[in-house]
Biopython code that builds the backbone (N, CA, C, O; Angstrom):
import numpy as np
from Bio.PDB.StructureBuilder import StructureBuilder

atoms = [
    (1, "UNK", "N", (3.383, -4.757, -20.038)),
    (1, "UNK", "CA", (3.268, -6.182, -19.825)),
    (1, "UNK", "C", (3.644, -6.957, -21.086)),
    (1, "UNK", "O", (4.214, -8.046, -21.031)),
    (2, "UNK", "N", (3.368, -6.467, -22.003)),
    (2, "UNK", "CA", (3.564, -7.082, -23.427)),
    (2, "UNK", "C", (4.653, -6.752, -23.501)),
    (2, "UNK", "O", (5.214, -7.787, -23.860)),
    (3, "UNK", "N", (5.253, -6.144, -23.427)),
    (3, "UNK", "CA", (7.241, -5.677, -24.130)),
    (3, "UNK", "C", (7.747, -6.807, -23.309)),
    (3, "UNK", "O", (8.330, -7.837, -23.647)),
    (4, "UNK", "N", (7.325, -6.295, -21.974)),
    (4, "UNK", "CA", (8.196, -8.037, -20.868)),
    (4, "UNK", "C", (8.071, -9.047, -21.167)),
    (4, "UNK", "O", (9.073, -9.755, -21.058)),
    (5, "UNK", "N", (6.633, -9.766, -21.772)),
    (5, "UNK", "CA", (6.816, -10.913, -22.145)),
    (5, "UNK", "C", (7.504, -11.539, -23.284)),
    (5, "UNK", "O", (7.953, -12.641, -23.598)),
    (6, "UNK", "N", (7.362, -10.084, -23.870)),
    (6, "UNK", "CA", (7.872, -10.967, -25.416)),
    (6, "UNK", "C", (9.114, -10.957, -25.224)),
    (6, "UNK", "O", (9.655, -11.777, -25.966)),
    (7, "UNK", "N", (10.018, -10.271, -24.405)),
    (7, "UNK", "CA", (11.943, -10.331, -23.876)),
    (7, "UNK", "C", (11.786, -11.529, -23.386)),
    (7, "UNK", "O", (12.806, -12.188, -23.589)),
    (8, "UNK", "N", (10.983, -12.112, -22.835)),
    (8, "UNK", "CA", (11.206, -13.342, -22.094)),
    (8, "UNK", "C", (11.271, -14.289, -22.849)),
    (8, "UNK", "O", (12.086, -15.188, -22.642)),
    (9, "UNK", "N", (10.270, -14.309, -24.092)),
    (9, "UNK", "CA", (9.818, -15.156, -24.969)),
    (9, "UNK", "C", (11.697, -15.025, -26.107)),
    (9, "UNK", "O", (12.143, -16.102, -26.501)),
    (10, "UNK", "N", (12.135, -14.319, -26.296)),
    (10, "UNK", "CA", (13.015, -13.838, -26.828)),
    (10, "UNK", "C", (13.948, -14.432, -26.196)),
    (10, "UNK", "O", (14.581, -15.213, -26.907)),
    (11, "UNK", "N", (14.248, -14.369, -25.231)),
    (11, "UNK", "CA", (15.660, -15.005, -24.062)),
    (11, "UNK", "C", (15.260, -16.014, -24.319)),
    (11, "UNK", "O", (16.227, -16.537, -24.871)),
    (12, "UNK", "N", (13.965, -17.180, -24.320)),
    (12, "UNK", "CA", (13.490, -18.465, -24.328)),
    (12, "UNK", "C", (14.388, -18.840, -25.131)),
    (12, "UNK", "O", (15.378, -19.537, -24.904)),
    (13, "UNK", "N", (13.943, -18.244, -26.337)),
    (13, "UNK", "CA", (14.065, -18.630, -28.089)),
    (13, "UNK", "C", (15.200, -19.114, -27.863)),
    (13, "UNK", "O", (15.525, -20.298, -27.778)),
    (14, "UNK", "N", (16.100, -17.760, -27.717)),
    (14, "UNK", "CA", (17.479, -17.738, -27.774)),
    (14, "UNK", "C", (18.203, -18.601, -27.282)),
    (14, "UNK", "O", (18.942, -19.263, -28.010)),
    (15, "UNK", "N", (18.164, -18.758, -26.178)),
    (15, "UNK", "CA", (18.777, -20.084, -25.318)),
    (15, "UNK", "C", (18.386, -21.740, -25.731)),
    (15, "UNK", "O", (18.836, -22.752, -25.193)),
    (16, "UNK", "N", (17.626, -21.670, -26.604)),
    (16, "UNK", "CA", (17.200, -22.529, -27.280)),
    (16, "UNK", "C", (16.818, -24.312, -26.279)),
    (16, "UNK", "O", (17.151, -25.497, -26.291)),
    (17, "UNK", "N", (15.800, -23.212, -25.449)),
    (17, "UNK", "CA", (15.024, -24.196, -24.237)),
    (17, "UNK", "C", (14.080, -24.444, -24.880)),
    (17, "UNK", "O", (13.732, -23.682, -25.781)),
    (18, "UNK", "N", (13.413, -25.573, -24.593)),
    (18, "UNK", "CA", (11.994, -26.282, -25.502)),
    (18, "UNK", "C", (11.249, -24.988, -25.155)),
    (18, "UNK", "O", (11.550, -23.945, -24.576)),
    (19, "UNK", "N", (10.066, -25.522, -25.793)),
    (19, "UNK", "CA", (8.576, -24.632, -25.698)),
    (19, "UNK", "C", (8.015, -24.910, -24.600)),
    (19, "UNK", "O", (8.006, -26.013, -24.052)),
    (20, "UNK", "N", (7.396, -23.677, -24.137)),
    (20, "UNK", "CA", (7.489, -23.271, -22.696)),
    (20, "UNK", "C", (5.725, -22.331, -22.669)),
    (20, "UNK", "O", (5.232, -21.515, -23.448)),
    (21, "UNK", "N", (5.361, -22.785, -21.742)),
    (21, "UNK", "CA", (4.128, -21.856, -21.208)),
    (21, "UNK", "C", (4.039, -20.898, -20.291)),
    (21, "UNK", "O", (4.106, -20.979, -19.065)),
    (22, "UNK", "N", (3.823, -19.630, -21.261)),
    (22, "UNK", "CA", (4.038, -18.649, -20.075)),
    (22, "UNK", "C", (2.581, -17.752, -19.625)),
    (22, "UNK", "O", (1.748, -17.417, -20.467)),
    (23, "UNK", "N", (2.466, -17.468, -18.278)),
    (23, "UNK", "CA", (1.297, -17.328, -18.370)),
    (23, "UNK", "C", (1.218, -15.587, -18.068)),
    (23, "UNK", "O", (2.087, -15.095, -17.349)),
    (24, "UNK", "N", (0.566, -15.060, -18.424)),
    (24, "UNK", "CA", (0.191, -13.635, -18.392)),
    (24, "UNK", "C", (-1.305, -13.171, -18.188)),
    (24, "UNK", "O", (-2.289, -13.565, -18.815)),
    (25, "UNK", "N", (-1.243, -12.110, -17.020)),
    (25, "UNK", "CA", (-2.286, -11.564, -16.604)),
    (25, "UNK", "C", (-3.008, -10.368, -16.741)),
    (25, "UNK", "O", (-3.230, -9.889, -15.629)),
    (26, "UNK", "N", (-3.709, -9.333, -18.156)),
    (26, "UNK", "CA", (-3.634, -8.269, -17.922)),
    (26, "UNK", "C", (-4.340, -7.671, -16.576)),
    (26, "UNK", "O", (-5.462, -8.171, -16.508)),
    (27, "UNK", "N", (-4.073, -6.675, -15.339)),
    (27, "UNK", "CA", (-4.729, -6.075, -14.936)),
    (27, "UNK", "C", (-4.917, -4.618, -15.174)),
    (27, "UNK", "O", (-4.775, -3.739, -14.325)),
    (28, "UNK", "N", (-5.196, -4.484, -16.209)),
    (28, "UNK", "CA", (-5.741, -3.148, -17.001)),
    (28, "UNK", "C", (-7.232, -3.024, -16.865)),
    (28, "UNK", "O", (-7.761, -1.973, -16.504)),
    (29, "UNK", "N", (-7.830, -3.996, -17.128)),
    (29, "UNK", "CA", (-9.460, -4.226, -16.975)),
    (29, "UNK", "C", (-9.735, -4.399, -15.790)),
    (29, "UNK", "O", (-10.524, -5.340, -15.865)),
    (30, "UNK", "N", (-9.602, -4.057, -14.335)),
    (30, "UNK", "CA", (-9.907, -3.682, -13.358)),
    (30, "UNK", "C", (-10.105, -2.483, -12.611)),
    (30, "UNK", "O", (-9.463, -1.656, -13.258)),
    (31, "UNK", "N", (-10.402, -2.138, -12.038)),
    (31, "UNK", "CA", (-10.806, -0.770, -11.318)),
    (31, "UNK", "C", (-9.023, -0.163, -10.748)),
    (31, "UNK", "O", (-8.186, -0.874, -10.192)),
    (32, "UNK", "N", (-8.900, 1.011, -11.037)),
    (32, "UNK", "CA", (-9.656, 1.961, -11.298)),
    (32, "UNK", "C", (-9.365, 1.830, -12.789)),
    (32, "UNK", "O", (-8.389, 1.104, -12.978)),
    (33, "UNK", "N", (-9.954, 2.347, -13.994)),
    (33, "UNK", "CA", (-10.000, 2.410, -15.146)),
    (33, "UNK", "C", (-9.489, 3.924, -15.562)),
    (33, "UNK", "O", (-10.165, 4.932, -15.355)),
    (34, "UNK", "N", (-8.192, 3.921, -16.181)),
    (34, "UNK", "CA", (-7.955, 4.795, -17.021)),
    (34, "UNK", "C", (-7.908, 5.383, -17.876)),
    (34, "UNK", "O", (-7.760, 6.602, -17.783)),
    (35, "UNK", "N", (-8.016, 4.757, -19.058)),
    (35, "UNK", "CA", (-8.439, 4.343, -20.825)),
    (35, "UNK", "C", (-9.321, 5.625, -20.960)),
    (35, "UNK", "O", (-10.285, 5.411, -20.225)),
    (36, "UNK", "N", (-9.415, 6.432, -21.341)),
    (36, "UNK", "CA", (-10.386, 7.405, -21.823)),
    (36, "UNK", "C", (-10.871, 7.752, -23.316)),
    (36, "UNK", "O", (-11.567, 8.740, -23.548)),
    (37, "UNK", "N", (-10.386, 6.734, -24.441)),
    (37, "UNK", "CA", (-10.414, 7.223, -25.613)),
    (37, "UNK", "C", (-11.781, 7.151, -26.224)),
    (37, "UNK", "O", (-12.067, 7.580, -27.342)),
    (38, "UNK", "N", (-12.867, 6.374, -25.102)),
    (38, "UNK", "CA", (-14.067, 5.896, -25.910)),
    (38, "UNK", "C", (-15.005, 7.232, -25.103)),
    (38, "UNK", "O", (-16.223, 7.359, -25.221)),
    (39, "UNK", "N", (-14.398, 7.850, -24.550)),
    (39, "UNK", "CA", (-15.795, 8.640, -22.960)),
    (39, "UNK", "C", (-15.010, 8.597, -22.035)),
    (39, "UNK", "O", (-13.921, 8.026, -21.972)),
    (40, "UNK", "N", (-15.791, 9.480, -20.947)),
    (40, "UNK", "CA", (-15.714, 9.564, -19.620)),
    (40, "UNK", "C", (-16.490, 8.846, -18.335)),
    (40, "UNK", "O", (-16.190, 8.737, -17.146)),
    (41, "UNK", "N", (-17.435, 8.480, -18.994)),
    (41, "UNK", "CA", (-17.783, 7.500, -18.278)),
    (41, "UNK", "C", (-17.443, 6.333, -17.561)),
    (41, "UNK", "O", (-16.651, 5.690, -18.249)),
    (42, "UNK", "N", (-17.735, 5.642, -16.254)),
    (42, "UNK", "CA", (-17.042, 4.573, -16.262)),
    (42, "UNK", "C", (-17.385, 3.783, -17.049)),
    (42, "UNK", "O", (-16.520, 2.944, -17.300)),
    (43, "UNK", "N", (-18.666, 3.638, -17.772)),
    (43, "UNK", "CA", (-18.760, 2.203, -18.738)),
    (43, "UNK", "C", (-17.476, 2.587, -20.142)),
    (43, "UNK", "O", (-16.781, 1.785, -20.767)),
    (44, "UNK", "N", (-17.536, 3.753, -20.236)),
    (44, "UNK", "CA", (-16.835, 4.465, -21.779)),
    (44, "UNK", "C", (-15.387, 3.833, -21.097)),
    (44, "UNK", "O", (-14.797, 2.943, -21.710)),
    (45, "UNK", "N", (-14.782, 4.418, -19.617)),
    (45, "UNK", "CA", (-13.690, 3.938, -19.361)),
    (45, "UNK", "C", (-13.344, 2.619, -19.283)),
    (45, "UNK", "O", (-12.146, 2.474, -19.528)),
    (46, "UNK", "N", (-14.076, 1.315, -18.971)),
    (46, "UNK", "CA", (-13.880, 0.065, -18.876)),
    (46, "UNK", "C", (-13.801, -0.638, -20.449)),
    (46, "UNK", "O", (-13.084, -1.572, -20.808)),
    (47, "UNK", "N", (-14.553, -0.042, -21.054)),
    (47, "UNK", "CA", (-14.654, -0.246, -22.811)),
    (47, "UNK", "C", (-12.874, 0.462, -23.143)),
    (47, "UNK", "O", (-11.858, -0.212, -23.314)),
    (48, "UNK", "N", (-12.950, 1.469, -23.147)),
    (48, "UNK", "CA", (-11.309, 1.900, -23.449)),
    (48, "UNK", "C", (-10.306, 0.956, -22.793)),
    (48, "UNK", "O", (-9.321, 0.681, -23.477)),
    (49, "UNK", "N", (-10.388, 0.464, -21.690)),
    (49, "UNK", "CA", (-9.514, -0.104, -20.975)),
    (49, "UNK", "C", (-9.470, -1.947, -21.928)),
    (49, "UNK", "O", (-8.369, -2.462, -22.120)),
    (50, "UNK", "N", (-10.938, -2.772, -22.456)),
    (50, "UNK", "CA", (-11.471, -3.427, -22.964)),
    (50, "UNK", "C", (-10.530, -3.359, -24.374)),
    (50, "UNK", "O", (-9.692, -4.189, -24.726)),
    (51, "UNK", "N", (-10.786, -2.559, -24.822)),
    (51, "UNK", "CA", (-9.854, -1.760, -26.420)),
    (51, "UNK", "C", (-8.258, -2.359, -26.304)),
    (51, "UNK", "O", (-7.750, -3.337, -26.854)),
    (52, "UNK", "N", (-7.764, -1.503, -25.491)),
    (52, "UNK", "CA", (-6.600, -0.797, -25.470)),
    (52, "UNK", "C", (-6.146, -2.962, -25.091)),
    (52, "UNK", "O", (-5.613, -3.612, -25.990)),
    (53, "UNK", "N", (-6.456, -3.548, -23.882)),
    (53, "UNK", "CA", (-5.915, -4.911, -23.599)),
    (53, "UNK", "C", (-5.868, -6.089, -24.770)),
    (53, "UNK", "O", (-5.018, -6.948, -25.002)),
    (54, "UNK", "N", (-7.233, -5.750, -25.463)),
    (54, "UNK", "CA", (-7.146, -6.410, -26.312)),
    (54, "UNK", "C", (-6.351, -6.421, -27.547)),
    (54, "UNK", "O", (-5.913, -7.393, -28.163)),
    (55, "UNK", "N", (-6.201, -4.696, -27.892)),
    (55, "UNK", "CA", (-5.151, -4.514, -28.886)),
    (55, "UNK", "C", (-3.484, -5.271, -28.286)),
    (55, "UNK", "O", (-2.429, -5.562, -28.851)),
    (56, "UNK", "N", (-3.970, -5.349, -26.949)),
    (56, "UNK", "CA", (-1.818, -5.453, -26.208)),
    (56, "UNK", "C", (-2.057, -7.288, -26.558)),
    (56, "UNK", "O", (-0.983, -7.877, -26.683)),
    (57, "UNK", "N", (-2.900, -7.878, -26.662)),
    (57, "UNK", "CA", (-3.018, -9.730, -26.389)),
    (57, "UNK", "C", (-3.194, -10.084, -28.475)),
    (57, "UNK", "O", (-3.164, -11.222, -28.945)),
    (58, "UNK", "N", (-3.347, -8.890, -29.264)),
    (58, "UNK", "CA", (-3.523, -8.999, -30.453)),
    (58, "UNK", "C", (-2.088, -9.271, -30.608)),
    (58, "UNK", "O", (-1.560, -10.285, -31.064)),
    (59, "UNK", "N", (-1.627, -8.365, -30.223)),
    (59, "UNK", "CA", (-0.396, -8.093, -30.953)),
    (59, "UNK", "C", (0.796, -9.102, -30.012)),
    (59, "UNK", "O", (1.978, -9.311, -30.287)),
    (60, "UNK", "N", (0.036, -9.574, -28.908)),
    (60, "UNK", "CA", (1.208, -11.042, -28.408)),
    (60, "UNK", "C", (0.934, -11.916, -29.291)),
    (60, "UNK", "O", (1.927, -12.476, -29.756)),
    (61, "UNK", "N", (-0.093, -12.250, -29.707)),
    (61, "UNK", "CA", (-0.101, -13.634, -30.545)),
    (61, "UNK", "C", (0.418, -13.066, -31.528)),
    (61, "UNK", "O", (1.272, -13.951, -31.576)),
    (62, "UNK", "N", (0.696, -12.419, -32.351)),
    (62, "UNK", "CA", (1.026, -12.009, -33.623)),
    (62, "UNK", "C", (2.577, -12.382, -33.129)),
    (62, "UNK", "O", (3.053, -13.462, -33.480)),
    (63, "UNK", "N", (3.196, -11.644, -32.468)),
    (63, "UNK", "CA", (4.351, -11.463, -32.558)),
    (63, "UNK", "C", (5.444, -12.932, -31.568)),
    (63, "UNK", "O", (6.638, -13.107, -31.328)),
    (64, "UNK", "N", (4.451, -13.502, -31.345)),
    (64, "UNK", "CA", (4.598, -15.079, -30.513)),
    (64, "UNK", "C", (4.728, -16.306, -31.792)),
    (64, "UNK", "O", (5.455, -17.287, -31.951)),
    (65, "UNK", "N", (3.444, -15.573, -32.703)),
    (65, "UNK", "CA", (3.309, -16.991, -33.267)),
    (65, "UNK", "C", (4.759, -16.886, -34.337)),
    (65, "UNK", "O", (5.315, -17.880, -34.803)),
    (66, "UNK", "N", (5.179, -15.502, -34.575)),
    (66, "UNK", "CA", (6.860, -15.075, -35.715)),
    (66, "UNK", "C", (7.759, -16.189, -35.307)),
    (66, "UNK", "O", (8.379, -16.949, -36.051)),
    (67, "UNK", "N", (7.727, -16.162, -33.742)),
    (67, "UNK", "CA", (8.885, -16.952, -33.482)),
    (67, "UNK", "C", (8.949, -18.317, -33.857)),
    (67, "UNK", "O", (9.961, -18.976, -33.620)),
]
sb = StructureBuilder()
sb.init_structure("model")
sb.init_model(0)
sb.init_chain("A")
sb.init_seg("    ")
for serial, (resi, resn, name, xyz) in enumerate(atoms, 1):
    if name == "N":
        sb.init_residue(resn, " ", resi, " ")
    sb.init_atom(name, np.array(xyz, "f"), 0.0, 1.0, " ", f" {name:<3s}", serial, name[0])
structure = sb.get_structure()
């Protein structure tokens, strides 16, 4: 989800269209939960899943605000 947006954000740039709101949804933090790095549990799995989205929305603003 993050690689796609930021190509989009990238084509934006490029074409040099005003600033633009784009909206993005992770569904990673919903059932079923895959993430296993914290446990096996489902709470351990929803926390991994918790981890892992937040590291992907860290690293959009980081690489949003470059442009």
């Amino acid at each position: 989800m993050t690689d796609r947006l930021l190509s989009e954000v990238d084509r934006t740039v490029s074409r040099g269209e005003p600033s633009a709101l784009f909206w993005v949804h992770y569904f990673d933090v919903h059932e079923p939960y895959d993430a296993t790095t914290l446990g096996n549990s489902d709470f351990d799995r929803y926390d991994s899943e918790i981890l892992a989205t937040d590291r992907a929305i860290g690293r959009l603003v980081r690489e949003t605000r470059r442009v």
